[in-house]
C-alpha positions in Angstrom: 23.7 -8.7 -10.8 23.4 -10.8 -8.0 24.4 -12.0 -4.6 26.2 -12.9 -2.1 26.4 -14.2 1.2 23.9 -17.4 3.1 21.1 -17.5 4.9 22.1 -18.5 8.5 19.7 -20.7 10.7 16.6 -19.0 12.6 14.9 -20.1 15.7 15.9 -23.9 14.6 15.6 -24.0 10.7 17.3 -24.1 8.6 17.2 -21.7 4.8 18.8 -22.0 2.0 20.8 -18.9 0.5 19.2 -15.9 -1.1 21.3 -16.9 -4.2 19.7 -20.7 -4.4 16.5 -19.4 -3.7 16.6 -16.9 -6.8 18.4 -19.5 -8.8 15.4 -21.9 -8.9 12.8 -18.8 -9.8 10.9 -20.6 -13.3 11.1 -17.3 -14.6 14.6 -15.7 -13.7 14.1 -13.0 -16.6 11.8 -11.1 -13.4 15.0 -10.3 -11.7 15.9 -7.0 -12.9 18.2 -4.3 -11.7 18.0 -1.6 -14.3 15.4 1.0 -15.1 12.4 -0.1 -17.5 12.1 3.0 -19.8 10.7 3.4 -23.5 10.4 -0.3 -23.6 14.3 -0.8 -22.9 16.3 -1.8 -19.6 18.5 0.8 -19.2 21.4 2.0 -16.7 21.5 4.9 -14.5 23.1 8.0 -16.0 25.7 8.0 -13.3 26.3 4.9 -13.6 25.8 4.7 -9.4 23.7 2.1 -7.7 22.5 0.7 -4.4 21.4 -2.0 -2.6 18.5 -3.9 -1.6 18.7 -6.3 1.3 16.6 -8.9 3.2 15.3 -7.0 6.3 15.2 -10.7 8.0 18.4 -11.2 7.7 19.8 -7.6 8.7 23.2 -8.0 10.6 23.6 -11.1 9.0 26.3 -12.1 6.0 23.4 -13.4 3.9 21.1 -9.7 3.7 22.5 -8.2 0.6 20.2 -9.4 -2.2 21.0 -7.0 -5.0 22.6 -4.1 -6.1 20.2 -1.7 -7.9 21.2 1.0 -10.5 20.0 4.8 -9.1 18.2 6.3 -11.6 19.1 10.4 -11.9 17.2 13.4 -12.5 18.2 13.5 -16.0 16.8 9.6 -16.4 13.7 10.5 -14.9 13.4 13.6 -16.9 14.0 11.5 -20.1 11.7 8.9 -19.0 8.9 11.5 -18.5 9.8 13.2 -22.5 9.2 9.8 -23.6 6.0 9.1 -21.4 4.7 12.3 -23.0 5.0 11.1 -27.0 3.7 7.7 -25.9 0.9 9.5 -24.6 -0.3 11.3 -27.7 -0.8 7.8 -29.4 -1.8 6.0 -26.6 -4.9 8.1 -25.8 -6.9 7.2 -29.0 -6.3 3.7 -28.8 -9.8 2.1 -27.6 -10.8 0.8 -24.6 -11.0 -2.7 -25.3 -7.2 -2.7 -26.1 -6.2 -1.4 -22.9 -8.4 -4.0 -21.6 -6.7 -6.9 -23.5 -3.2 -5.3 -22.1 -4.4 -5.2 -18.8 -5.9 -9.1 -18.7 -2.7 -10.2 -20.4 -0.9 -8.7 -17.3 -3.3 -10.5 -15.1 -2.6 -13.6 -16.4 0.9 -13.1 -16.5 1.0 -12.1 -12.8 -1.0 -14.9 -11.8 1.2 -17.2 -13.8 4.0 -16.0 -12.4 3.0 -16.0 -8.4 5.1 -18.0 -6.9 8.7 -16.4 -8.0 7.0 -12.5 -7.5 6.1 -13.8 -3.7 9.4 -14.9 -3.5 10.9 -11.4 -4.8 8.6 -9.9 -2.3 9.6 -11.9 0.4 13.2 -11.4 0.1 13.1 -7.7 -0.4 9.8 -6.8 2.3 10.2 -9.7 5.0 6.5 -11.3 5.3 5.6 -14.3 4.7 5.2 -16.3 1.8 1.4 -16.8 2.3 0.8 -13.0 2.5 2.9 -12.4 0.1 1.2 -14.5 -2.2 -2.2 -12.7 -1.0 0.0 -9.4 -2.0 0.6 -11.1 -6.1 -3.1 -11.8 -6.4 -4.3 -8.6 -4.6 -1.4 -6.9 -6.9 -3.4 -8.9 -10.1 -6.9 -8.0 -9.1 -6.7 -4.8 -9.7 -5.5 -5.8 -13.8 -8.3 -8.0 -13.9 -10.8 -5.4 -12.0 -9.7 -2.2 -14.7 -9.4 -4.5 -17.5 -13.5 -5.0 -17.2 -14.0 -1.3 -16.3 -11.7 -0.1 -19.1 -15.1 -0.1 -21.9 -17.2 1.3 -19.5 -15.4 4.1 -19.6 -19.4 6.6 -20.4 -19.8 10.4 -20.7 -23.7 12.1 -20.5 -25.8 14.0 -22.8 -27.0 16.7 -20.4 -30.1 18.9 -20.8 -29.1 22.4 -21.7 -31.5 25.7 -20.4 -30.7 27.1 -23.9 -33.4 26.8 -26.6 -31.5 24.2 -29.1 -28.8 23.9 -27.3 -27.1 20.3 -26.1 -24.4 19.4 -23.5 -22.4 16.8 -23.8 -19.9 15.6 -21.0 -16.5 13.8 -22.7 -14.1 11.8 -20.3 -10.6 11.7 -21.6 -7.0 10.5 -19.5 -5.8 13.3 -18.1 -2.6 12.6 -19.2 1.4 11.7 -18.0 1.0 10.1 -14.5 3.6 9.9 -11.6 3.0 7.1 -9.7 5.0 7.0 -6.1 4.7 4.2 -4.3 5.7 2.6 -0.7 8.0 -0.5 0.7 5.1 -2.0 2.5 3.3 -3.5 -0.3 5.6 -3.3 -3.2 3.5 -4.9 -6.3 -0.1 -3.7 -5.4 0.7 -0.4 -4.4 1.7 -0.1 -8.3 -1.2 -2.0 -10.0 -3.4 -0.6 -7.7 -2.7 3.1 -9.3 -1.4 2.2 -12.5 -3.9 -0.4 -13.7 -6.6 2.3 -13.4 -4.3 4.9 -15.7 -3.8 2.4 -18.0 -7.8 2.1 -18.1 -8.4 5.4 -18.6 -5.8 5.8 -21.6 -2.7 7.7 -19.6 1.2 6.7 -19.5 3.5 6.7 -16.3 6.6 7.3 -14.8 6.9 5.1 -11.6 9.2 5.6 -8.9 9.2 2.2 -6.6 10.4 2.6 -2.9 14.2 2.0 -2.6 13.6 -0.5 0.3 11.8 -2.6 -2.3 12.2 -2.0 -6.0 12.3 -5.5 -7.2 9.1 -6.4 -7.3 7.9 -3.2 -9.5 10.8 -4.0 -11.6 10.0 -7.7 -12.1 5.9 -6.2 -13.1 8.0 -3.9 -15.7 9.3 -7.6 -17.3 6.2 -8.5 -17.3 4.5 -5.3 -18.9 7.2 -5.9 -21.5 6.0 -9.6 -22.0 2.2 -8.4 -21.9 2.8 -6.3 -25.1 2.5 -2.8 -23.5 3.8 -0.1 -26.3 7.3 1.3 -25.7 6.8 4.2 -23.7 3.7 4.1 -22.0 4.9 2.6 -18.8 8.5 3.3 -16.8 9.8 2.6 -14.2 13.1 3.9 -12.4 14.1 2.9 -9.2 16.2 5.2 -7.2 17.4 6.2 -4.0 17.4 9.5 -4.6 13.9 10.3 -2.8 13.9 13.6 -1.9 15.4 15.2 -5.4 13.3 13.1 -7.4 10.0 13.0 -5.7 10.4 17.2 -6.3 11.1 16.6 -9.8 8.0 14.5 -10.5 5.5 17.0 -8.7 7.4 19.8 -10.1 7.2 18.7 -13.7 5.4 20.9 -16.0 4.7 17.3 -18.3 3.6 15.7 -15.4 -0.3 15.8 -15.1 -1.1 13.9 -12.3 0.9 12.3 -9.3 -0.5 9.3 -7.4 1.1 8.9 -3.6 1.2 5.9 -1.3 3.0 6.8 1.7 2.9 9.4 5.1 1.4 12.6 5.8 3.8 14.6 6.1 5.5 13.5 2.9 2.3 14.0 1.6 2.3 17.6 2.7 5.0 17.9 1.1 4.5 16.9 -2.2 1.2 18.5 -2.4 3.3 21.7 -1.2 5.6 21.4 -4.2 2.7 20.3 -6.8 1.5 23.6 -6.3 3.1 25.3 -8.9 1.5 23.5 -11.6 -1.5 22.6 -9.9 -1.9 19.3 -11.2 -4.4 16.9 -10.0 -3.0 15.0 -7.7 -4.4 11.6 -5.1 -2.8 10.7 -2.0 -3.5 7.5 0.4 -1.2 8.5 3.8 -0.7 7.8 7.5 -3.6 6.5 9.5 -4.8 5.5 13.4 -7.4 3.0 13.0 -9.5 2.6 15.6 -11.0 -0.6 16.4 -14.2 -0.9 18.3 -15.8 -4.1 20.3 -19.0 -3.4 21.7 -21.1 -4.4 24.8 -23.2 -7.0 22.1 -20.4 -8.3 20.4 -19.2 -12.1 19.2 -16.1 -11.5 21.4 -14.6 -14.8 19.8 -15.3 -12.9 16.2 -14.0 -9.9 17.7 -11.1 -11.3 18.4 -10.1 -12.9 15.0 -11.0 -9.5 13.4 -8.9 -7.5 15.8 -6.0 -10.8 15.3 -6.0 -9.7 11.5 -6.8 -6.0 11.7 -3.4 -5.6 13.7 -1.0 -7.8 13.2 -0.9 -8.4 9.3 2.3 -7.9 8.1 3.6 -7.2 11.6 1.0 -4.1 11.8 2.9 -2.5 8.7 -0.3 -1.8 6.7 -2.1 1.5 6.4 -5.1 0.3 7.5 -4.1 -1.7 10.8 -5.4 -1.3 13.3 -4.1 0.8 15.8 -6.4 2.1 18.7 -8.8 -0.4 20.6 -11.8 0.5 22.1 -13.6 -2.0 24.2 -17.0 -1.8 26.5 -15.7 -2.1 29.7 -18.6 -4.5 30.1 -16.6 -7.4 27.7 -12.9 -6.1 28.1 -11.7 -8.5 30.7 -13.3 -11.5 28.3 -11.7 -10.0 25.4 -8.1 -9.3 26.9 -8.1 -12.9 27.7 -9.1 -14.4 24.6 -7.0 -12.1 22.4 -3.7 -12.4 24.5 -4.4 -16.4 24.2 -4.4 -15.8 20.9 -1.4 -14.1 20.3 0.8 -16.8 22.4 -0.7 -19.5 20.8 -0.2 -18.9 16.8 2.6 -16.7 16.4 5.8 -17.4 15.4 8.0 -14.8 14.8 11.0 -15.5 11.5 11.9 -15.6 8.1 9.0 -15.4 5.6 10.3 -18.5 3.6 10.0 -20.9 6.6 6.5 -22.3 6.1 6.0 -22.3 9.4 6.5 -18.2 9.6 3.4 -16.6 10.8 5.2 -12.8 11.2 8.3 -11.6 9.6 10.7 -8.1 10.7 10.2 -5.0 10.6 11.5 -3.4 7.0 14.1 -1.0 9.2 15.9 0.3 12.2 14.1 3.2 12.2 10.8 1.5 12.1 11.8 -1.1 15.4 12.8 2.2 17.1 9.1 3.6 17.1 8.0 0.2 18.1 10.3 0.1 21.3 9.7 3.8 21.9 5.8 3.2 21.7 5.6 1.0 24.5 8.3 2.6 26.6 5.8 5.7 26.7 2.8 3.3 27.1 4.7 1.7 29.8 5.8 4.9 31.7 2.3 6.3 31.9 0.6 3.4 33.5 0.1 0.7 31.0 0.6 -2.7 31.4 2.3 -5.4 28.9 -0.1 -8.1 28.6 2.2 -9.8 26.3 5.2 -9.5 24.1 6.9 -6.3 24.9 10.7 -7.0 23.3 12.7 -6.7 20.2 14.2 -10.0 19.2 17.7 -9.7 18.5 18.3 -13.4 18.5 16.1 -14.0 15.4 17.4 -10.9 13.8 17.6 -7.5 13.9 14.6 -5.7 12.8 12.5 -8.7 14.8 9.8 -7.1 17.6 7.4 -9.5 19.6 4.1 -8.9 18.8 2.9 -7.1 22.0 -0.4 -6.2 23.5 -1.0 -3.4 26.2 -3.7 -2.9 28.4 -4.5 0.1 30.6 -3.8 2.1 27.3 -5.1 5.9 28.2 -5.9 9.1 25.4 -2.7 10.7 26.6 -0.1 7.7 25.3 1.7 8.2 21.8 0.3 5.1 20.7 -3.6 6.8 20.6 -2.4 9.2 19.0 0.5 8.4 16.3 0.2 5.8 13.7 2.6 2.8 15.4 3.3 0.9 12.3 4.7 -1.9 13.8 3.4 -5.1 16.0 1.7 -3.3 19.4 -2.0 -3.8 20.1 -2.9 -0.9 22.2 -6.2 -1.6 24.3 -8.6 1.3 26.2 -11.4 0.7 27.9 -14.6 2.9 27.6 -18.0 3.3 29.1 -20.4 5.1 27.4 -21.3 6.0 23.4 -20.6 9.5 24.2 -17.1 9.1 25.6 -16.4 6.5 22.5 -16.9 8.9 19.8 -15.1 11.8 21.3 -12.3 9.2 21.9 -12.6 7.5 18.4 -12.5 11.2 16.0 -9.8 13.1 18.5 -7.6 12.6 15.7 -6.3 14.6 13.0 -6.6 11.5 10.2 -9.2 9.4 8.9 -8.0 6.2 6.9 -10.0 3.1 7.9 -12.2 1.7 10.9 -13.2 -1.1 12.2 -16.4 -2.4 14.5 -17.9 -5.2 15.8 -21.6 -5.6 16.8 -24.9 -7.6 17.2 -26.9 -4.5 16.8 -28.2 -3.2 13.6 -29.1 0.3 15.0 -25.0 0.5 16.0 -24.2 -0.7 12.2 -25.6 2.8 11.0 -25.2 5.2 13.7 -21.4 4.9 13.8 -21.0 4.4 10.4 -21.9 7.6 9.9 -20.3 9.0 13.2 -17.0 7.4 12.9 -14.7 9.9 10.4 -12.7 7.7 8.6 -12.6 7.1 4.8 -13.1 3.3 5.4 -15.3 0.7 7.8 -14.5 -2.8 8.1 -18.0 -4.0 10.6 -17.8 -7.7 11.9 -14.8 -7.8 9.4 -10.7 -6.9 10.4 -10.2 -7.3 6.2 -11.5 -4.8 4.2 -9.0 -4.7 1.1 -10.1 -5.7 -2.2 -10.3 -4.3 -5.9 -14.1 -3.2 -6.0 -13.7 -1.3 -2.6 -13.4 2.8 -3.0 -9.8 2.8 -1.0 -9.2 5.9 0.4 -9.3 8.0 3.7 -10.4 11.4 4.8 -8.8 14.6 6.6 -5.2 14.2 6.9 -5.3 10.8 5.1 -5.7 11.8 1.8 -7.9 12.3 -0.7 -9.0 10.6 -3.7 -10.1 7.0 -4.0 -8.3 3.9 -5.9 -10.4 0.9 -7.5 -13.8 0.5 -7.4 -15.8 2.4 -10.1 -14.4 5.5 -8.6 -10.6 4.8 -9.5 -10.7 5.4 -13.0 -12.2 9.0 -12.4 -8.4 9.8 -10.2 -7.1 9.7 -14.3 -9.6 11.6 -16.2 -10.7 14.9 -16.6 -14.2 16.0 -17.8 -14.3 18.1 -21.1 -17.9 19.7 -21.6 -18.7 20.5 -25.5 -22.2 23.0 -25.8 -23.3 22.0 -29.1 -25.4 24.9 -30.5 -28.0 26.2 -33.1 -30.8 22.7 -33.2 -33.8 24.9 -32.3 
């Protein structure tokens, strides 16, 4: 199944192989390689596979961690036939059952933490401790479900007919496709699936192919929770394209869920239109971040510290425009630069002493570089950072800061994805707002202020899905995730999750005059 190769020393430390590390996993029954379908591990029908390697180690002999079957059209067509008859038994079970399977999970997960960051680590790049902050995040979501699964409540609604009655049913709307992205590999999938699960519906998952080891070593665990043969699967492939038209293209398949950018999203929503079915997609983002005249600059700058540079900037909610009063943007340059030279250190997510790991791919460290390069040749200025780090590895970028940052520069108006803070200076509420919704997407925000009149007028003003105020960390299980415009639609936990799986059957009950 596994692995070859070593781990070679990094900026004066030393690791120990992929292999060892895997070898000393408590629980080495997570590391799978084959599909999880009808309750079975089974190969690809092709028999073809492909690998999965540490992007931390990319150019190096120790990057290969495993090679991964490719699951075919014909698999994933089998797995949704099975998802279907699962489906007809797993809708009447009760709610309180799927909330037993869900807390099992939980615990499981949490049990298991330290060997899934591991998995994560190895297959995504960040670092251990946000990677653990991915398994609990991942685990919330169980636990969060798992209590809304029996308040699952329809309404008796007041007819305008003499003796008549309405009553509103909620019922799972069915076989789910669930298509998730690289960046966070286990809570992209519990995030979607745990709410299904709630609301009574079966899956067919198809994990990223930069990352399917973590989704696979969740489908051990599903087994181990005692979820019914059937009701969850999921195939890893890297196949993309093909089978990401077969899932929205499936008459059986009922809903898809999508994680990932807007123009794939486009896409699929293009080719879900021939069955029409319901369908929620989180994609691309350009968060601005505001810091106004009255702010805590030194809170300011921890929030704008976390709202950027988690996971290297490769979440969909980093931040990626800044907006500071002109009146406080030579105080916060300063601070937040001194920041940046003072904690970071850039290397590979196992060394405890990792704040920031690569970038997941090549293509990723290209719109980085060419980011800046356009930044740069339109008159801004690198305050720090700047330069890809070939000497700690391949996919390795500096995180950079830019000042002088203008409207016209690609990094105002693309989604970077990647390490670059890129700061503008305004003057006047006017010119902020026109600055902050010239955009085509709306994910998440972010502000920071002393003034309560400022809390409400731009939360209402700013068009994004999402506001983070005095705060750069807004994730978390009861929070209705989800963005506006070109970022999707639909929201995922919170109270409103479950509603992204169910459909609303009315029944007119007749004749009690």
């Amino acid at each position: 199944m596994l692995l070859r190769g070593s781990i070679t020393n990094i900026r004066r430390f030393t690791m120990v192989s992929s292999k060892s590390i895997l070898s000393q996993f408590n629980n080495k029954d997570l590391l799978q390689t084959k599909s999880y379908v009808n309750g079975k591990w089974e190969k690809s029908g092709d028999n073809k596979t492909f690998t999965v390697k540490n992007p931390a180690l990319a150019g190096n002999d120790g990057e290969l961690i495993a090679e991964v079957i490719s699951a075919t059209s014909e698999d994933f067509n089998n797995a949704v036939t099975i998802a279907t008859t699962a489906f007809k038994d797993f809708k009447k079970t009760t709610p309180r059952y799927r909330s037993d399977l869900l807390r099992k999970l939980y615990d499981l997960l949490i049990e298991n933490q330290q060997d899934l960051a591991k998995i994560i680590v190895l297959e995504n790049g960040k670092p251990l401790a946000d990677a653990l902050g991915e398994v609990k995040y991942g685990a919330s979501f169980c636990q969060w479900f798992a209590e809304e699964a029996p308040r699952i409540h329809g309404d008796i609604i007041p007819s305008g007919i003499p003796g008549s009655r309405i009553l509103s049913i909620k019922q799972p709307v069915g076989v789910c496709g669930i298509l998730t992205p690289w960046n966070f590999p286990l809570a992209m999938i519990t995030r979607k699936l745990a709410a299904a699960i709630a609301a009574g519906c079966t899956a067919v998952i198809k994990p990223p192919p930069e990352t399917p080891l973590a989704s696979l070593a969740l489908a051990h665990l599903i087994q181990e929770a005692g979820f019914p043969p059937g009701v969850v699967n999921i195939l890893p492939t890297d196949r993309t394209p093909e089978i990401g038209k077969l899932m929205c293209e499936h008459p059986l398949i009922n809903k898809i869920s999508f994680t990932g950018s807007t123009g794939v999203g486009k896409l699929l929503m293009n080719q879900s239109s021939s069955t029409l079915k319901k369908l929620s997609f989180e994609l691309g983002g350009n968060a601005p971040f505001i810091v106004f005249a009255d702010a805590d600059i030194d809170k300011a700058v921890e929030g704008a510290f976390a709202a950027k540079f988690r996971s290297s900037g490769q979440t969909c909610v980093c931040a990626n425009r800044f907006y500071i009063h002109e009146s406080v943007y030579d105080e916060f340059v300063e601070n937040f630069v001194a920041k940046v030279k003072k904690v970071v250190k850039l290397g590979n997510g196992l060394d405890p002493e990792t704040t920031h790991g690569p970038l997941i791919h090549g293509r990723s460290l290209k719109k980085v570089q060419d980011h800046v390069k356009d930044a740069v040749s339109k008159g801004a200025t690198v305050l720090t950072g700047g330069e890809a780090r070939p000497d700690i590895g391949q996919y390795f970028h500096e995180l950079t800061v830019l000042g002088g940052v203008t409207q016209d520069m690609h990094i105002a108006n693309e989604e970077t994805f990647g390490p670059v803070a890129g700061l503008i200076k305004y003057k006047n509420d006017d010119e902020l707002i026109q600055f902050v919704n010239d955009t085509s997407v709306g994910l998440a925000g972010y502000f920071y202020t002393k003034d309560i009149s400022n809390l409400f007028k731009f939360a209402e003003e700013i068009n994004v899905g999402m506001l983070g105020v005095n705060t750069g960390l807004i994730s978390e299980a009861a929070l209705p995730f989800g963005g506006i415009k070109e970022s999707g639609f639909g929201r995922e936990g919170s109270k409103y999750g479950m509603d992204e799986y169910m459909t609303i059957k009315s029944v007119v009950i007749g004749g009690n005059a």
